[in-house]
N, CA, C and O atoms as a GROMACS GRO file, in nm:
protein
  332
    1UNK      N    1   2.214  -4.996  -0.286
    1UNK     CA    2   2.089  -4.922  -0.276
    1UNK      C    3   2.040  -4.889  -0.417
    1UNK      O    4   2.109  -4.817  -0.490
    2UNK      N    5   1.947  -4.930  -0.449
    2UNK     CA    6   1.870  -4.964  -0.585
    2UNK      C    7   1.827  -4.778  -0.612
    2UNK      O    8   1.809  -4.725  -0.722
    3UNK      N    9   1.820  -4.719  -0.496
    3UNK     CA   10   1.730  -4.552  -0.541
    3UNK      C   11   1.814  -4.483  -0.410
    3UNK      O   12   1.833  -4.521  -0.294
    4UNK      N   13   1.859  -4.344  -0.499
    4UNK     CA   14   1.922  -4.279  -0.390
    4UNK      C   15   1.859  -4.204  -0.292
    4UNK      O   16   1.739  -4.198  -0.319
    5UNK      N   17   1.890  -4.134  -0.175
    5UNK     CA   18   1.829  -4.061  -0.099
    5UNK      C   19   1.788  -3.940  -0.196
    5UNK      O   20   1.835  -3.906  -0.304
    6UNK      N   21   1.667  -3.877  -0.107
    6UNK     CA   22   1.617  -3.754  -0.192
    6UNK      C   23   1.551  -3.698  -0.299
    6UNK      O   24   1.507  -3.585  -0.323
    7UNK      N   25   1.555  -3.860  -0.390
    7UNK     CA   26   1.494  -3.852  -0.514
    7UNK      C   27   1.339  -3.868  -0.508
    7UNK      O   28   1.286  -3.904  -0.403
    8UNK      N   29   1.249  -3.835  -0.642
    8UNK     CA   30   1.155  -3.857  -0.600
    8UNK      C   31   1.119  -4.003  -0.675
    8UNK      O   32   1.182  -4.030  -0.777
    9UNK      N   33   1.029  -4.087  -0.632
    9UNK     CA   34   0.937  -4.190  -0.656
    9UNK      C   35   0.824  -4.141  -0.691
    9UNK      O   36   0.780  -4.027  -0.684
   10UNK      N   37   0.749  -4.301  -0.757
   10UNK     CA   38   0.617  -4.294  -0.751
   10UNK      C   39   0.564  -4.449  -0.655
   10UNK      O   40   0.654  -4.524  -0.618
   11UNK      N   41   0.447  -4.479  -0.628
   11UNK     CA   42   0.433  -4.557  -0.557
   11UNK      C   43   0.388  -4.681  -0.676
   11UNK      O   44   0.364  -4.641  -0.790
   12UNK      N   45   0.378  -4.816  -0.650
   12UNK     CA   46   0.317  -4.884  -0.748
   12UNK      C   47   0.184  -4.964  -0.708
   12UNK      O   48   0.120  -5.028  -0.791
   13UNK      N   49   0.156  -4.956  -0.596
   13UNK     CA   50   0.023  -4.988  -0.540
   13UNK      C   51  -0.041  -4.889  -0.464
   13UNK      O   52   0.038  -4.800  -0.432
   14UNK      N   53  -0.166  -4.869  -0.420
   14UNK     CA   54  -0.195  -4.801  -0.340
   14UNK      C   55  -0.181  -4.857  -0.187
   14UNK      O   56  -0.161  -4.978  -0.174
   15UNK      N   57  -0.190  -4.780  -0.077
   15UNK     CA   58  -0.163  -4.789   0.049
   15UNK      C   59  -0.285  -4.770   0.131
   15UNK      O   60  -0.262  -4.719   0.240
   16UNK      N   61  -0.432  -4.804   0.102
   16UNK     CA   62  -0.530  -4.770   0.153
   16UNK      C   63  -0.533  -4.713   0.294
   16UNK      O   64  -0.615  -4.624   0.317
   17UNK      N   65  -0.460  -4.752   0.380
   17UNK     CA   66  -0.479  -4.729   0.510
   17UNK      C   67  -0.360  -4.633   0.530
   17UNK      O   68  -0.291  -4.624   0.632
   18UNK      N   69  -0.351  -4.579   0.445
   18UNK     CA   70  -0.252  -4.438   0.478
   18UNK      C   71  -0.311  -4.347   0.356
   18UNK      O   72  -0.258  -4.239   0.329
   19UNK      N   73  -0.398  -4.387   0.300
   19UNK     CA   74  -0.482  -4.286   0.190
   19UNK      C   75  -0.392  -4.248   0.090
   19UNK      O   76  -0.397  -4.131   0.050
   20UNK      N   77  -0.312  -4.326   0.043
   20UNK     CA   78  -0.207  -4.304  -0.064
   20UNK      C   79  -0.251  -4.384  -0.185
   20UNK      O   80  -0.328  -4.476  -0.162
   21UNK      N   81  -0.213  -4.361  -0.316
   21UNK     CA   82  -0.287  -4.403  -0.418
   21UNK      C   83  -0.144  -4.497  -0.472
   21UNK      O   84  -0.033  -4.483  -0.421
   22UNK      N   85  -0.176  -4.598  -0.593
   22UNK     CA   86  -0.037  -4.623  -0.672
   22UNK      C   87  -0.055  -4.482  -0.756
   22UNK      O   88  -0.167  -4.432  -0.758
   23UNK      N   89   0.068  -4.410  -0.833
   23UNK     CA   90   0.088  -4.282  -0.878
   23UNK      C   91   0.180  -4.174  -0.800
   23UNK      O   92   0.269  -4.100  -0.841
   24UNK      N   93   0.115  -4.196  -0.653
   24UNK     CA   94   0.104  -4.038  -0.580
   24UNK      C   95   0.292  -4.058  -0.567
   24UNK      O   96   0.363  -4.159  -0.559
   25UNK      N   97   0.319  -3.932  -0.569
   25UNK     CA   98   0.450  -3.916  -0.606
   25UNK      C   99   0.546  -3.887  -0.444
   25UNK      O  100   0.501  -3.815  -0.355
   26UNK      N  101   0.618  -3.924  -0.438
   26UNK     CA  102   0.712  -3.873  -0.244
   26UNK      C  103   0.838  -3.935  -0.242
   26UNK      O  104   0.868  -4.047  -0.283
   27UNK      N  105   0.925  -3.827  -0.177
   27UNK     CA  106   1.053  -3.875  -0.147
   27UNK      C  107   1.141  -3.936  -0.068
   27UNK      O  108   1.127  -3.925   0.054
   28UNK      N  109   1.280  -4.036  -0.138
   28UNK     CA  110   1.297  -4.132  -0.029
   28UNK      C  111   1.386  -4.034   0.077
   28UNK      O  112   1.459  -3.943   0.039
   29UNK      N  113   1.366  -4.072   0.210
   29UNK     CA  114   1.437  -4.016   0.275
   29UNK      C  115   1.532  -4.126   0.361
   29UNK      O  116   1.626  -4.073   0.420
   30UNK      N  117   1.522  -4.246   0.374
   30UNK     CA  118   1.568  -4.340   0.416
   30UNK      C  119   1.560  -4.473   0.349
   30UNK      O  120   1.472  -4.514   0.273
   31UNK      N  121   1.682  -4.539   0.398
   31UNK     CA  122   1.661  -4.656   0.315
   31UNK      C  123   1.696  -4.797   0.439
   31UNK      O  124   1.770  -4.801   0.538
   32UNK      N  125   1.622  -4.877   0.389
   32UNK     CA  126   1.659  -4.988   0.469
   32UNK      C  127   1.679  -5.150   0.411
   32UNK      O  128   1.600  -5.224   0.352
   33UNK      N  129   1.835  -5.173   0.457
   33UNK     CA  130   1.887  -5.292   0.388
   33UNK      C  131   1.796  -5.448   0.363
   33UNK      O  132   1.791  -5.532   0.273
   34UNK      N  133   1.736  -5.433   0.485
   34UNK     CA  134   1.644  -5.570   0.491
   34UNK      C  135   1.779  -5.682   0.548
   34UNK      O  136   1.899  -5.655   0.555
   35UNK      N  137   1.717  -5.800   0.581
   35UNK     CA  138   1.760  -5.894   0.659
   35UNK      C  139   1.805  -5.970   0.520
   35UNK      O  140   1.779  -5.940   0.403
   36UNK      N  141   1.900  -6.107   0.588
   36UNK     CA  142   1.880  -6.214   0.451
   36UNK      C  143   1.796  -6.238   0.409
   36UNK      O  144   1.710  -6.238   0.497
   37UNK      N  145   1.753  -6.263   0.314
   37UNK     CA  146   1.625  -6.330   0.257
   37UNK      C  147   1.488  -6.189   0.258
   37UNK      O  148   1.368  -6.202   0.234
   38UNK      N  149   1.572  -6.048   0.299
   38UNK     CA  150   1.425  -5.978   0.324
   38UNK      C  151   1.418  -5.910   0.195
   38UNK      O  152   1.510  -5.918   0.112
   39UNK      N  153   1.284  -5.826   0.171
   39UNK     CA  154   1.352  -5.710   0.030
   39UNK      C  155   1.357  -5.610   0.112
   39UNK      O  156   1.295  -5.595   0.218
   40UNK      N  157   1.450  -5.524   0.049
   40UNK     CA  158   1.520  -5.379   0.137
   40UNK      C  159   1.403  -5.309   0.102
   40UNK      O  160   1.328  -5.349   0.013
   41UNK      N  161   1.384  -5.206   0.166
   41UNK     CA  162   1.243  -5.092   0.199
   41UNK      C  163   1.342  -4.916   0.226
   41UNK      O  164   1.450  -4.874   0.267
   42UNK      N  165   1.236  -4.876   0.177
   42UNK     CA  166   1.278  -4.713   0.161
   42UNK      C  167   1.156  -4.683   0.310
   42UNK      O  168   1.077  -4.754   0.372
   43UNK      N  169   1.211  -4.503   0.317
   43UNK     CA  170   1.107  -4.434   0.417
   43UNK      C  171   1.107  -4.347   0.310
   43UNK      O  172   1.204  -4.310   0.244
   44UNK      N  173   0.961  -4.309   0.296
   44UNK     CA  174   0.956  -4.188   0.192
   44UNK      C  175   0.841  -4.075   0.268
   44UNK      O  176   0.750  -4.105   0.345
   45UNK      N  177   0.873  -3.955   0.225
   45UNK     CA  178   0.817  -3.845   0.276
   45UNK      C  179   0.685  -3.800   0.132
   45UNK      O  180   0.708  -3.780   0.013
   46UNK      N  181   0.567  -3.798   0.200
   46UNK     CA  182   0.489  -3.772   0.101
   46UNK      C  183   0.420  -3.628   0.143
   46UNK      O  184   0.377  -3.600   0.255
   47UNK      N  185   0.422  -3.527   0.001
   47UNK     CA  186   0.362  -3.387   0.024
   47UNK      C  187   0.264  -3.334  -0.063
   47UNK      O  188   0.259  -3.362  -0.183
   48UNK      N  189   0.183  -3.255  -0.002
   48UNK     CA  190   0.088  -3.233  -0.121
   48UNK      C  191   0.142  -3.120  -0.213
   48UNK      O  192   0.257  -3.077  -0.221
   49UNK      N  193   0.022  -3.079  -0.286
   49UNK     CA  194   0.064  -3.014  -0.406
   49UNK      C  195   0.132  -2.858  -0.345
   49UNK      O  196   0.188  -2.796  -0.435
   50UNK      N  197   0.136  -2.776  -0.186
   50UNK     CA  198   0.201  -2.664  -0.199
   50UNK      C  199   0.293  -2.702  -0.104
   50UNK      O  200   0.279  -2.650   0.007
   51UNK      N  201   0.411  -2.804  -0.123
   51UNK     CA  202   0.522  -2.873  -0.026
   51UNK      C  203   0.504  -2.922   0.124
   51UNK      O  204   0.598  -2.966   0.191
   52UNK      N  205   0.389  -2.910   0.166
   52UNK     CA  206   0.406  -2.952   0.296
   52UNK      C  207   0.382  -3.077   0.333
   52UNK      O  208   0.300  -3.132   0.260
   53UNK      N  209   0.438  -3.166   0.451
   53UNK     CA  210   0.433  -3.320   0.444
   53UNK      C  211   0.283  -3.341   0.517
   53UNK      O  212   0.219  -3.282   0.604
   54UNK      N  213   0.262  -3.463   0.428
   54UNK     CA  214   0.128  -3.526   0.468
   54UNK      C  215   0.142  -3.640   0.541
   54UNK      O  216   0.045  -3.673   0.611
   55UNK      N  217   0.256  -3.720   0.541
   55UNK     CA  218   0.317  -3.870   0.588
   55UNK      C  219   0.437  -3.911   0.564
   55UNK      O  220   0.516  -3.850   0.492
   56UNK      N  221   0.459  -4.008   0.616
   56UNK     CA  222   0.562  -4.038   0.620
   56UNK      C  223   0.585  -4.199   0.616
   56UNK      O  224   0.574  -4.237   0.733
   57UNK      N  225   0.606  -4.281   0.552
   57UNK     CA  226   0.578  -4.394   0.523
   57UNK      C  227   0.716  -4.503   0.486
   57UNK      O  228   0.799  -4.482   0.398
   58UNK      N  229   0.713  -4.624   0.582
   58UNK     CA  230   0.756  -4.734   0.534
   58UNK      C  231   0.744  -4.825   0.436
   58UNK      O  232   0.660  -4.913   0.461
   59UNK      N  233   0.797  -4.834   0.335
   59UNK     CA  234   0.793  -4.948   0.197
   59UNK      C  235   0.881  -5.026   0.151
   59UNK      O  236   1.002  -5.006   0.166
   60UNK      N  237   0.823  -5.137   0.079
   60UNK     CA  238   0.925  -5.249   0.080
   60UNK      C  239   0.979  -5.151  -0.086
   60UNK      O  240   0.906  -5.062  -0.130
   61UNK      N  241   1.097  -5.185  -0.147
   61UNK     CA  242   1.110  -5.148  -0.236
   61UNK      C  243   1.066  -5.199  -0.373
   61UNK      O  244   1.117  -5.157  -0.477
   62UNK      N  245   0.983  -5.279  -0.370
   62UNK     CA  246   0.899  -5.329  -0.474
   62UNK      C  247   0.747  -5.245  -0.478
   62UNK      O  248   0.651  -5.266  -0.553
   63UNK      N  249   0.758  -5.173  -0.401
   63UNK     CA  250   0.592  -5.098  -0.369
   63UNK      C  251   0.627  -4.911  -0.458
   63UNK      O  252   0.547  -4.818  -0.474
   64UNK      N  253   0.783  -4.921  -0.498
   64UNK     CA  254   0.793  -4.790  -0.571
   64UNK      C  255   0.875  -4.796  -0.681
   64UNK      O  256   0.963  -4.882  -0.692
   65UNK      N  257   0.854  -4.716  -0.760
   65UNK     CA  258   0.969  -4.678  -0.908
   65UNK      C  259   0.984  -4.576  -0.929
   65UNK      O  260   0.916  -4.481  -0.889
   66UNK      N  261   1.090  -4.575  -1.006
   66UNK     CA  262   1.147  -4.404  -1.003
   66UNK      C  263   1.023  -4.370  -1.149
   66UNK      O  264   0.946  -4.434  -1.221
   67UNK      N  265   1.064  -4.248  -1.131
   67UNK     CA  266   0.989  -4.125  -1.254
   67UNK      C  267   1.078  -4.135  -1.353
   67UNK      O  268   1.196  -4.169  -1.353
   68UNK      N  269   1.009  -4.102  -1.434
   68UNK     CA  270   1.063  -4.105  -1.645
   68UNK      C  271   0.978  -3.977  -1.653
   68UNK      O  272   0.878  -3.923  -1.607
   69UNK      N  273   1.067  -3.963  -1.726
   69UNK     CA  274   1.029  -3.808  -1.858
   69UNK      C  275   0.922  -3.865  -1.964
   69UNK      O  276   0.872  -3.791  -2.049
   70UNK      N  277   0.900  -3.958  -1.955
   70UNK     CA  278   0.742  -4.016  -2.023
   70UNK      C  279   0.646  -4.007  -1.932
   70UNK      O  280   0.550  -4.082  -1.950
   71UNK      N  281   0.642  -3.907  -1.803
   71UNK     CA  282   0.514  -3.916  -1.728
   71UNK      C  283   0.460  -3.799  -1.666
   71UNK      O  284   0.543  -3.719  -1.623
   72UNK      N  285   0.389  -3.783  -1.658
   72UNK     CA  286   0.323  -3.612  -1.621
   72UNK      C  287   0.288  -3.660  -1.483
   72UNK      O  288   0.263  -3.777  -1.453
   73UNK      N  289   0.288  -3.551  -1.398
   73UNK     CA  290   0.242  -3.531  -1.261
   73UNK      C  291   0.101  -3.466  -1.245
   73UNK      O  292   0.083  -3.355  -1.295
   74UNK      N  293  -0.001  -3.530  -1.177
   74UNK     CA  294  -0.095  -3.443  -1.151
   74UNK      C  295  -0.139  -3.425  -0.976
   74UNK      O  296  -0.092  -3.465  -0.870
   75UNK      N  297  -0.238  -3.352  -1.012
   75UNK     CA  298  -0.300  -3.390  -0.839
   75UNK      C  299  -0.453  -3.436  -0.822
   75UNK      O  300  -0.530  -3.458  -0.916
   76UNK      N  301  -0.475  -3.443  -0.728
   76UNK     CA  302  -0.600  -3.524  -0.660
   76UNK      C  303  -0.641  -3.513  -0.527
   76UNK      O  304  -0.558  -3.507  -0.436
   77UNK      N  305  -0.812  -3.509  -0.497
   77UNK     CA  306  -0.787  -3.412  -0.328
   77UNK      C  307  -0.687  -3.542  -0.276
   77UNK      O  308  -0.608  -3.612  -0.338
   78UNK      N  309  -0.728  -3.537  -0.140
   78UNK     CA  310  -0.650  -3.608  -0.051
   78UNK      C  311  -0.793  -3.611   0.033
   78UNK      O  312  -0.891  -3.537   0.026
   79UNK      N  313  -0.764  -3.731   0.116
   79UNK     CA  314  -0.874  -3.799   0.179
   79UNK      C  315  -0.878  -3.730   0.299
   79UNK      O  316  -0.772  -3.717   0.360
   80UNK      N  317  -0.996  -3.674   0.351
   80UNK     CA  318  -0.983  -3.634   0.464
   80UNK      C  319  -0.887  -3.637   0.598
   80UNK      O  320  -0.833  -3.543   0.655
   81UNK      N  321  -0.885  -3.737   0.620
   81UNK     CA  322  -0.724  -3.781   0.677
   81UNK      C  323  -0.656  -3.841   0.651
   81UNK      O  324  -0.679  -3.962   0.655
   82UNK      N  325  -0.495  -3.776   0.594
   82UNK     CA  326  -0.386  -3.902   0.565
   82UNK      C  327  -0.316  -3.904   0.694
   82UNK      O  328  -0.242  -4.002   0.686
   83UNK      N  329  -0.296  -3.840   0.826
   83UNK     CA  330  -0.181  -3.895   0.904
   83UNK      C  331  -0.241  -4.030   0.967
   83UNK      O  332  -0.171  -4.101   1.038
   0.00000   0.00000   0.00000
């Protein structure tokens, strides 16, 4: 498992149809091995800026990277509906 449970990510594309941006920051809460030949995928929990969850989302693990101390966090509204 390339990223442990719990940690946080960032995303590296956006997710239009779940109103998620590349940036927006959420944690993995599951991980999934993938088949032969598949790439393994995380479940990550995404929250806004005062902790509460907005979604909950399937990704391949090429769609996230972990955080560096070279990067600041900000925020941004959120689209009228993310569930």
């Amino acid at each position: 498992m390339k990223y442990d449970l719990f940690i946080r990510v960032a995303l590296t594309e956006d997710l239009p149809e779940r109103h998620l941006r590349r940036g927006d920051v959420a944690t993995v809460v599951e991980y999934h091995p993938g088949r032969p030949g598949q790439e393994p995928g995380y479940t990550l929990e995404v929250f806004n800026a005062v902790s509460e969850t907005v979604d909950v989302v399937t990704v391949r693990e090429s769609q996230i990277e972990r955080l560096t101390a070279a990067e600041l966090l900000s925020v941004r509204p959120m689209a009228a509906s993310t569930a």
